[in-house]
C-alpha positions in Angstrom: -53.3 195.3 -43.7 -50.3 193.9 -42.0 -47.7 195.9 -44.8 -49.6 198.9 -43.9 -48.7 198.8 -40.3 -44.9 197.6 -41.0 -44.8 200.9 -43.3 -46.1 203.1 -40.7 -44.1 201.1 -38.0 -41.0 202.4 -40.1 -41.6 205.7 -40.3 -42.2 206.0 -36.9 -38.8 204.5 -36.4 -37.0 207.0 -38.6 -39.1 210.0 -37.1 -37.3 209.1 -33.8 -34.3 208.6 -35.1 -34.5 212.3 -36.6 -35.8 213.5 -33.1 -32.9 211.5 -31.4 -29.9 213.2 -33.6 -31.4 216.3 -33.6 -31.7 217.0 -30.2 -28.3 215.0 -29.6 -26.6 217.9 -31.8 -28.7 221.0 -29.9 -30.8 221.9 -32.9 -34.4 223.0 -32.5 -36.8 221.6 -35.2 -36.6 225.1 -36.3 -32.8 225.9 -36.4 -32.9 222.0 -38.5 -35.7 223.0 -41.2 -33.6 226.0 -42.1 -30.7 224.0 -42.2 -32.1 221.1 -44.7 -34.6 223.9 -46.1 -37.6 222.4 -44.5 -40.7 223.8 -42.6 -40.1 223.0 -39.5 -43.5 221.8 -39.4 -42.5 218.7 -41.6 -39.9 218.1 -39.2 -42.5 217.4 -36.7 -44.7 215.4 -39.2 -41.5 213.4 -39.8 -40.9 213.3 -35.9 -44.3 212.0 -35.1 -43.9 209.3 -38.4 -46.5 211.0 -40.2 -44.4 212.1 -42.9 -43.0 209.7 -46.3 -40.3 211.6 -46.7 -38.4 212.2 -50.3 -34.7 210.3 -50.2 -33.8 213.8 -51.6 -35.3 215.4 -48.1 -33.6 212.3 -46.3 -30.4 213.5 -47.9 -30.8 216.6 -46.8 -31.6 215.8 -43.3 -28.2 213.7 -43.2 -26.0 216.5 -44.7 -27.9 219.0 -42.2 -26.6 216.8 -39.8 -23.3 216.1 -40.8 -23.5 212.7 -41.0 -24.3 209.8 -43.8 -27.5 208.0 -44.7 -26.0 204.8 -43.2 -25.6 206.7 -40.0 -28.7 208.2 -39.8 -30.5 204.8 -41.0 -28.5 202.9 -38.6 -30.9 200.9 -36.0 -33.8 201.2 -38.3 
């Protein structure tokens, strides 16, 4: 039980993460879906933690938002 709340605990963490570069470069989760060629209903299931994402969507997200996976995983 205790692994399944550290895994959820994570991607909660990375959901904000997402939410906090995102709205620190002006995108919408709209305008960011298109940009990694995601719904931007998955943004929001990432946003909220919901989500497991791919490292290949995770790589995506980074590119979208110009920066590398160690920046965007920095903090976690």
């Amino acid at each position: 039980m205790a692994q399944m709340g550290k895994r959820a605990e994570i991607l909660k963490r990375f959901g904000q993460r997402v939410r906090e570069l995102r709205k620190e470069q002006g995108y919408s989760q709209e305008s960011l879906g298109a940009a990694c060629e995601l719904d931007r209903t998955y943004i929001g299931g990432i946003e909220r933690g919901e989500r497991n994402v791919s490292l290949e969507n995770i790589k995506g997200i980074a590119d979208s938002l110009g920066i590398t996976l160690a920046q965007l995983m920095e903090g976690l």
